[in-house]
C-alpha positions as CSV (number, residue, x, y, z in Angstrom):
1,X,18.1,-120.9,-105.2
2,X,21.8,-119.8,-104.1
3,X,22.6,-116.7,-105.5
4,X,25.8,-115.9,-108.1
5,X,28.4,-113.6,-108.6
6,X,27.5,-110.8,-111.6
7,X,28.2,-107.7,-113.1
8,X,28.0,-105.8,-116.3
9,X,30.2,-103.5,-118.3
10,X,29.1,-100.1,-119.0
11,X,31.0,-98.0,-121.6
12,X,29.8,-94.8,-121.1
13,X,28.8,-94.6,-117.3
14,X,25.8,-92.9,-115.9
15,X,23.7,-93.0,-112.8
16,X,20.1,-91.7,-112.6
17,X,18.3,-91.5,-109.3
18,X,14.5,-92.6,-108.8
19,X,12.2,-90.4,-106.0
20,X,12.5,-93.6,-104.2
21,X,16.1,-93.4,-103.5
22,X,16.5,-96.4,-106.2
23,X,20.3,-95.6,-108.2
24,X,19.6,-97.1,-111.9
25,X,23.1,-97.7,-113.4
26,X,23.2,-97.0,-117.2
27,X,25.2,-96.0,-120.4
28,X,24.2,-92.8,-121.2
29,X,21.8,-93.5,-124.5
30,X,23.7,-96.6,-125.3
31,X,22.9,-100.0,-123.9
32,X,24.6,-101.3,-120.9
33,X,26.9,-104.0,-122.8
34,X,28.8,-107.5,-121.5
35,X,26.0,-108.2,-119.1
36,X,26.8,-111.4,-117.4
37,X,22.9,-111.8,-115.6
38,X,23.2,-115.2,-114.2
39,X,20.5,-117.6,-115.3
40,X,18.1,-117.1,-112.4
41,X,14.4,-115.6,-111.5
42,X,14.2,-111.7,-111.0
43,X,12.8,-112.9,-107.3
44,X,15.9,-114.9,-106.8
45,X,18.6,-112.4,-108.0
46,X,17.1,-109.9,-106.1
47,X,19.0,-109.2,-102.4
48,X,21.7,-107.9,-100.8
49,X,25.0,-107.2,-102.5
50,X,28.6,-106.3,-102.5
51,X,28.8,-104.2,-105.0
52,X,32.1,-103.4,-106.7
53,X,33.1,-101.0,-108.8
54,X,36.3,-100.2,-111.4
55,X,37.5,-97.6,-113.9
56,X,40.2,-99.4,-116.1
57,X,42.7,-100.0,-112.7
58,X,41.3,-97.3,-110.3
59,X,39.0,-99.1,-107.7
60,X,35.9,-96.4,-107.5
61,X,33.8,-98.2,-104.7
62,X,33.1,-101.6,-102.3
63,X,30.0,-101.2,-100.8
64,X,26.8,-103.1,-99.6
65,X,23.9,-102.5,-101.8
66,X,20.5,-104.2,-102.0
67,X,19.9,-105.1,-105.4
68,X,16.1,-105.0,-107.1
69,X,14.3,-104.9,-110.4
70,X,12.4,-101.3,-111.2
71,X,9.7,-101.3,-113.9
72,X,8.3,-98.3,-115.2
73,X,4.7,-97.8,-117.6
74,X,6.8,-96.3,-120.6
75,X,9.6,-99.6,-120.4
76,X,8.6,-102.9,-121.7
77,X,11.1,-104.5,-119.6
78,X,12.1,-104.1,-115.9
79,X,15.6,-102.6,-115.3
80,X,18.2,-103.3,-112.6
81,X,18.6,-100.8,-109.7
82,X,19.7,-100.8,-106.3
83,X,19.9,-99.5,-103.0
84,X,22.8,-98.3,-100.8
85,X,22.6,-99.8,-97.9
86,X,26.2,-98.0,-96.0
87,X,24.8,-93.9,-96.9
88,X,22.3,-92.8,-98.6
89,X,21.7,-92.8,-102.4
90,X,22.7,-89.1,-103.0
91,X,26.0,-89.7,-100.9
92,X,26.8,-92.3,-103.4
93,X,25.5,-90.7,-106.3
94,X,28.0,-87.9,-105.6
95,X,31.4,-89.9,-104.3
96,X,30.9,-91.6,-107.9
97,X,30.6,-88.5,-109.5
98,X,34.2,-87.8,-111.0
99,X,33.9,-90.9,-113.0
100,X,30.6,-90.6,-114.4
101,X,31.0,-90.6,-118.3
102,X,34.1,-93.2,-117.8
103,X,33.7,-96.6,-119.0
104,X,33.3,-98.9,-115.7
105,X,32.8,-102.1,-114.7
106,X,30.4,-103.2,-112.1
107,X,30.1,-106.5,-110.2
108,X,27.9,-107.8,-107.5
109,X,28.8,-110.5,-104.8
110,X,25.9,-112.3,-102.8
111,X,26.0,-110.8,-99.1
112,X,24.8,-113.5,-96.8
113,X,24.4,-114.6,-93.5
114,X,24.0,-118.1,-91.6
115,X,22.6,-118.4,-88.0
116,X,25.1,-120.5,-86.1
117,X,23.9,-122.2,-82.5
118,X,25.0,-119.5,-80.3
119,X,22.0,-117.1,-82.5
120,X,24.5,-114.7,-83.3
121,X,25.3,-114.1,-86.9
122,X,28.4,-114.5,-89.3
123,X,28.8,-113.0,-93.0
124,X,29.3,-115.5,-95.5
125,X,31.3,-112.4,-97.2
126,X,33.9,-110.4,-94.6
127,X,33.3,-106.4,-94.8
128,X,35.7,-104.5,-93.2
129,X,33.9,-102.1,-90.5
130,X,35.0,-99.0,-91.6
131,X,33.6,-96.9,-94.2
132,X,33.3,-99.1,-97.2
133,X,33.1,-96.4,-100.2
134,X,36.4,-95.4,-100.3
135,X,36.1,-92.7,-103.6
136,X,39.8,-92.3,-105.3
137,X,40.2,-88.8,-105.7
138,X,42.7,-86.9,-108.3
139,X,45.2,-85.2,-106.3
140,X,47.2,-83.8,-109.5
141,X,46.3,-83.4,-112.8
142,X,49.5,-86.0,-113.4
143,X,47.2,-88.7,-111.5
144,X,43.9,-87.3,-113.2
145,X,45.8,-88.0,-116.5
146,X,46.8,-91.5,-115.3
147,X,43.1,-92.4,-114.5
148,X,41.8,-91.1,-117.6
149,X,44.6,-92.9,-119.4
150,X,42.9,-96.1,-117.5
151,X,39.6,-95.6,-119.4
152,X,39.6,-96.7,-123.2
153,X,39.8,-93.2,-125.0
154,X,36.8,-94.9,-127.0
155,X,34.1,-94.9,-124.8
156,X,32.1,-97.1,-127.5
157,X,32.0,-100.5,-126.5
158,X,32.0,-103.3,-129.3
159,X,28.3,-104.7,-129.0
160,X,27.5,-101.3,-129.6
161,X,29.2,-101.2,-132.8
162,X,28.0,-104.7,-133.9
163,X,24.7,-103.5,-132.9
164,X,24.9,-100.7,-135.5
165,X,25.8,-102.9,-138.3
166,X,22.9,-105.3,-137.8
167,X,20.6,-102.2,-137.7
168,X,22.4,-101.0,-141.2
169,X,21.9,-104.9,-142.4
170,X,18.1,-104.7,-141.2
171,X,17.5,-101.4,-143.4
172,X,19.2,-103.1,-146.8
173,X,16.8,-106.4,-146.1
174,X,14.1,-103.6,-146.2
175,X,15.2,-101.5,-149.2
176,X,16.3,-104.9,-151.3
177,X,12.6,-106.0,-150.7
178,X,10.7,-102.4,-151.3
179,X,12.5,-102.3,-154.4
180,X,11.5,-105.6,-155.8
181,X,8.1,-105.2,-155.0
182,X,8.5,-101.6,-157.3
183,X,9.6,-103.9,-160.2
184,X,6.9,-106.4,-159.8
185,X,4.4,-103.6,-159.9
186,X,6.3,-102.2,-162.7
187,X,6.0,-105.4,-164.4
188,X,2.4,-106.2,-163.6
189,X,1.4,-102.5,-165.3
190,X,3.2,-102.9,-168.4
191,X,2.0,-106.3,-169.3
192,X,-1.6,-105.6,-168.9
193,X,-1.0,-102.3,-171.1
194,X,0.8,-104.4,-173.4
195,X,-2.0,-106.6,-173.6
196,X,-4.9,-103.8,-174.2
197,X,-2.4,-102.4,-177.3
198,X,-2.0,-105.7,-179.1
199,X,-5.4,-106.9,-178.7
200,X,-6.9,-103.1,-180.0
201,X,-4.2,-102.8,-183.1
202,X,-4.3,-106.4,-184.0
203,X,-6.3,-106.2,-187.2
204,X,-3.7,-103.2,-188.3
205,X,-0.6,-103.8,-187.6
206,X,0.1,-107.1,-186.8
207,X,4.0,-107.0,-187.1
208,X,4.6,-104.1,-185.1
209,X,5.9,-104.3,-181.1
210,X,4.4,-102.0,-178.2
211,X,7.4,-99.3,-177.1
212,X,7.4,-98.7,-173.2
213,X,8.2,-94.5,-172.6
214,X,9.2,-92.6,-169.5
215,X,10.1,-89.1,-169.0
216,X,9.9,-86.7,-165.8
217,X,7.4,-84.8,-166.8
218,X,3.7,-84.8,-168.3
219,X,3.5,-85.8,-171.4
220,X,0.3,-83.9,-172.2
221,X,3.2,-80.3,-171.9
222,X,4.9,-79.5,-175.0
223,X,8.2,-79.4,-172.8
224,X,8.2,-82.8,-171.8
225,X,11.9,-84.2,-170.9
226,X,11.9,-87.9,-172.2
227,X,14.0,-90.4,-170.1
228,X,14.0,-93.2,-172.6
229,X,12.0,-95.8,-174.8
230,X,13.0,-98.8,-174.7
231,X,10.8,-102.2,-176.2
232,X,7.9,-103.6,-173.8
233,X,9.6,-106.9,-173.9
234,X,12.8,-105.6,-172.6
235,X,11.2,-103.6,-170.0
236,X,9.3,-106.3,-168.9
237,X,12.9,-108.7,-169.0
238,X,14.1,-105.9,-167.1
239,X,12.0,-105.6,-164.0
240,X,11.2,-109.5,-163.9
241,X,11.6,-111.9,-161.1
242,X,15.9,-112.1,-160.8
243,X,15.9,-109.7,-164.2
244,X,18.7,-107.1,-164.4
245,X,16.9,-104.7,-162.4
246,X,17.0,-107.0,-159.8
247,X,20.5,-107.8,-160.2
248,X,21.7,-104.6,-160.2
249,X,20.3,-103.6,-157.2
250,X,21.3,-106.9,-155.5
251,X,25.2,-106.0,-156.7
252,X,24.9,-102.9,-155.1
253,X,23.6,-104.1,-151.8
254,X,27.1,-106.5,-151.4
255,X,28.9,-103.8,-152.5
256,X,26.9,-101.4,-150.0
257,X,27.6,-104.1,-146.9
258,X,31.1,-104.7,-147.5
259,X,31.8,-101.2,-148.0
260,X,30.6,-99.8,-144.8
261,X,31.9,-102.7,-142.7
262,X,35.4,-102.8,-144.2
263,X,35.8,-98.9,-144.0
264,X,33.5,-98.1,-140.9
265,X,32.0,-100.5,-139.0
266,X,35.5,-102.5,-138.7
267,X,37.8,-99.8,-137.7
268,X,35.5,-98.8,-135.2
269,X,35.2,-102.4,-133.8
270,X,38.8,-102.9,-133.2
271,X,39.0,-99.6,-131.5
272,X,36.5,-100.9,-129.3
273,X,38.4,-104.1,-128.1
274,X,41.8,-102.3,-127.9
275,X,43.7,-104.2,-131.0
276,X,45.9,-102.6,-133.2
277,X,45.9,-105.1,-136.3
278,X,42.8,-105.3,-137.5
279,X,43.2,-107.4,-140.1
280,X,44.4,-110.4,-137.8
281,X,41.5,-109.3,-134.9
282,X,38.1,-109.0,-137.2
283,X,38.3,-111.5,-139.2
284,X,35.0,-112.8,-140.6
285,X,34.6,-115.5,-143.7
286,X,31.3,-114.2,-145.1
287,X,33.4,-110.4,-145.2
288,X,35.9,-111.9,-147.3
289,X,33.5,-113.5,-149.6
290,X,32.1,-110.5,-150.3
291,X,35.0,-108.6,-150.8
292,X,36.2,-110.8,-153.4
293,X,32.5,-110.6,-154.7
294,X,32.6,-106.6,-154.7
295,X,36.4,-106.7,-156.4
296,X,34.7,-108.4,-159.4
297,X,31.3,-106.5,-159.5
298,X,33.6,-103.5,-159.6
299,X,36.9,-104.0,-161.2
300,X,35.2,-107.4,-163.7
301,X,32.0,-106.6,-164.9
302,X,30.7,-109.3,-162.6
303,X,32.7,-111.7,-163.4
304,X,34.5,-113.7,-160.5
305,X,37.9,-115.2,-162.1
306,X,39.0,-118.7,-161.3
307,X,41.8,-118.0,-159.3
308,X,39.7,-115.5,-157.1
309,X,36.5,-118.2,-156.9
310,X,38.4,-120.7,-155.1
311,X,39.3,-118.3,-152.5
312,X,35.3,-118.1,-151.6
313,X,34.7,-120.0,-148.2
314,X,31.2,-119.9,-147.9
315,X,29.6,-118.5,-151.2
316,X,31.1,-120.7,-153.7
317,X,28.3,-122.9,-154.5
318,X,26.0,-119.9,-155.2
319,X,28.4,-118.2,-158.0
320,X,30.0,-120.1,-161.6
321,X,33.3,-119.5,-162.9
322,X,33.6,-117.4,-165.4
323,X,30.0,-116.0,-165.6
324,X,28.8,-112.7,-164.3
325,X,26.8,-113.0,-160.6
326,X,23.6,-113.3,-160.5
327,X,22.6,-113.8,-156.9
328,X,18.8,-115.2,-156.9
329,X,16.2,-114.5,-154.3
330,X,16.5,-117.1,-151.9
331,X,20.1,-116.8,-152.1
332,X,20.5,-113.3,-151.1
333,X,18.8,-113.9,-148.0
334,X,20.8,-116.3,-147.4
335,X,23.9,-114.4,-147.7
336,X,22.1,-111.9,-145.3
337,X,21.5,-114.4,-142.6
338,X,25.3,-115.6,-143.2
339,X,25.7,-112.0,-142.2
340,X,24.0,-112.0,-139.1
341,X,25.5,-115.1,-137.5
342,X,28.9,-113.6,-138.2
343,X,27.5,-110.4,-136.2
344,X,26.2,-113.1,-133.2
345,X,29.8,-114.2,-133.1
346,X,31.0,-111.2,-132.4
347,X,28.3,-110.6,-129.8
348,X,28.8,-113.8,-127.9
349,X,32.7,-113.7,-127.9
350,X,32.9,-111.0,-125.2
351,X,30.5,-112.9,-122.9
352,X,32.5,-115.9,-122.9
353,X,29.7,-118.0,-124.7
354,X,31.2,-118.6,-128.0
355,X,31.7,-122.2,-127.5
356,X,28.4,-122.8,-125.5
357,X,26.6,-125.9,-126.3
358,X,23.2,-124.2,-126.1
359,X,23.8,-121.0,-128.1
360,X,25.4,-121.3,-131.3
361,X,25.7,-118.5,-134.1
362,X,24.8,-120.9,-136.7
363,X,21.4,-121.8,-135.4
364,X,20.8,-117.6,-135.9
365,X,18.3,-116.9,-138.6
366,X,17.2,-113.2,-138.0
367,X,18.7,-110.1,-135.6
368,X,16.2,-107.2,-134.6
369,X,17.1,-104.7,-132.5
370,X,15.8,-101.7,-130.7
371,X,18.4,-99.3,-131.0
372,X,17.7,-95.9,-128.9
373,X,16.3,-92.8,-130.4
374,X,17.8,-89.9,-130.8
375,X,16.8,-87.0,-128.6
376,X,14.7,-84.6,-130.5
């Protein structure tokens, strides 16, 4: 198979050096991001390179590299490395210094040759004979401060921030269904003491109705703090399937999503992709849905107004007019999935895949991802 043209982005640049002379490109705890792998076989990719290297408009490098696949027992996956074929890897490891910590991009054109008749050999790709790793080296701290205005002063690259939110979405999937199994156990406790208190005061007091206590401390101490009584049938309304305990935690959870994207995560994304107006850059239609549903959970008493429920692009159908939310089960995750598919959007937009006929965000379901630890 004829090898292609790639490269990747890395926003925070860092090399790391194998005992085998292997350089490992990465991005310094964060995950090397716009990878454009092309769709081949590690055996096939693998080979010699031009390798090409930028920071913002400063050229770093042009050198011939041989490109190969590293594995290591504590990685589940191989990693790309490679091999300088022009000096050796702590030559390069040290002309690339100044820009280590930069954001650069990195490409790799196939280095070939063809035997012609004669048996000597031409190169498919013309290197010029001299010294091919020309470093560009700050002369004054006027051109130091021109190169460093080159990089993005936000080293965090916008995958990386998308990343983050789908990690933040993951964890509210996983609190939204901890705390409904609480209130099913809740609810499967009090009905069977329910039960035992009716069937053992039947023949006395027929008419009365079973009281449901909590308090924070034991009730056998004389200075026990109640919390409240309420009726066993309203606790067990309460903390049923879709009851109000479930709907006030559901509110929450939109209010919780919206809030840390509109204030956080969407700031930090259009820093990320150099735009100014954020508002006509990251746009997203399940966003706006739930900011219109967090304006009337907050401001309404749950109550989305006419004029406001027309505006709704992609939640309408789930919500009434007029009557406070009540977001159901099945339709929560769905609003989560909506969520997700809006993230994958944003993922496949810097790869230039958006429109591809085999990937499409709608066909998303579920996003997990492995983000990296933090150091201890």
């Amino acid at each position: 198979m004829r090898k292609q043209e790639f490269g990747f982005y890395c926003g925070v640049f860092s090399l790391a050096l194998s005992r085998n002379g292997i350089v490992i490109p990465g991005s310094k705890n964060k995950p090397i991001c716009r990878s454009m792998f092309p769709y081949m076989e590690m055996n096939d990719t693998a080979g010699h390179y031009v390798l090409h290297a930028t920071c913002g408009q400063s050229v770093i490098c042009e050198t011939l590299v041989h490109v190969l696949w590293v594995s290591h027992h504590s990685e589940a996956e191989p990693f790309l490395g490679f091999q300088p074929r022009e000096m050796s890897p702590e030559e390069f490891r040290s002309s690339v210094g100044n820009f280590l910590g930069k954001a650069v991009e990195i490409s790799l054109t196939p280095f070939t040759t063809e035997a012609d008749i004669g048996g000597t050999h031409r190169a498919a790709y013309r290197m010029p004979k001299k010294h091919t790793v020309e470093i560009r080296k700050a002369e004054s701290q006027k051109e130091t401060a021109n190169i460093s205005a080159a990089t993005p002063a936000c080293c965090e690259s916008s995958d990386h921030v998308v990343r983050e939110y789908i990690d933040f979405v993951n964890r509210q999937v996983g609190v939204y269904m901890d705390a409904l199994a609480g209130f099913a156990g809740h609810y499967a406790r009090v009905e069977r003491q329910v039960c035992r208190v009716l069937r053992k005061n039947r023949a006395k007091r027929s008419g009365d109705q079973p009281v449901v206590w909590a308090s924070y401390e034991d009730p056998s101490k004389p200075d026990v703090i109640h919390n409240r009584i309420v009726r066993a049938d309203d606790y067990l309304s309460a903390n049923s399937l879709d009851g109000s305990n479930t709907q006030q935690h559901s509110q929450a959870i939109l209010v919780f999503l919206f809030t840390y994207w509109e204030h956080e995560i969407r700031p930090r994304l259009a820093k990320s992709m150099g735009v100014s107006k954020i508002k006509n850059a990251i746009r997203s239609n399940i966003m706006g849905d739930l900011h219109i549903l967090r304006n009337a959970i907050v401001h309404s008493k749950g109550v989305i107004p006419e004029d406001k429920h027309r505006r709704l692009s992609l939640l309408g159908d789930m919500f009434s007019v007029g009557q406070p939310i009540h977001v159901s089960y099945e339709n929560m995750h769905k609003i989560f999935v909506l969520i997700k598919q809006d993230c994958a959007r944003f993922f496949l937009k810097p790869l230039g895949i958006e429109d591809s006929p085999n990937i499409q965000p709608e066909d998303f379901v579920d996003v997990a991802l492995q983000m990296p630890r933090e150091p201890q």
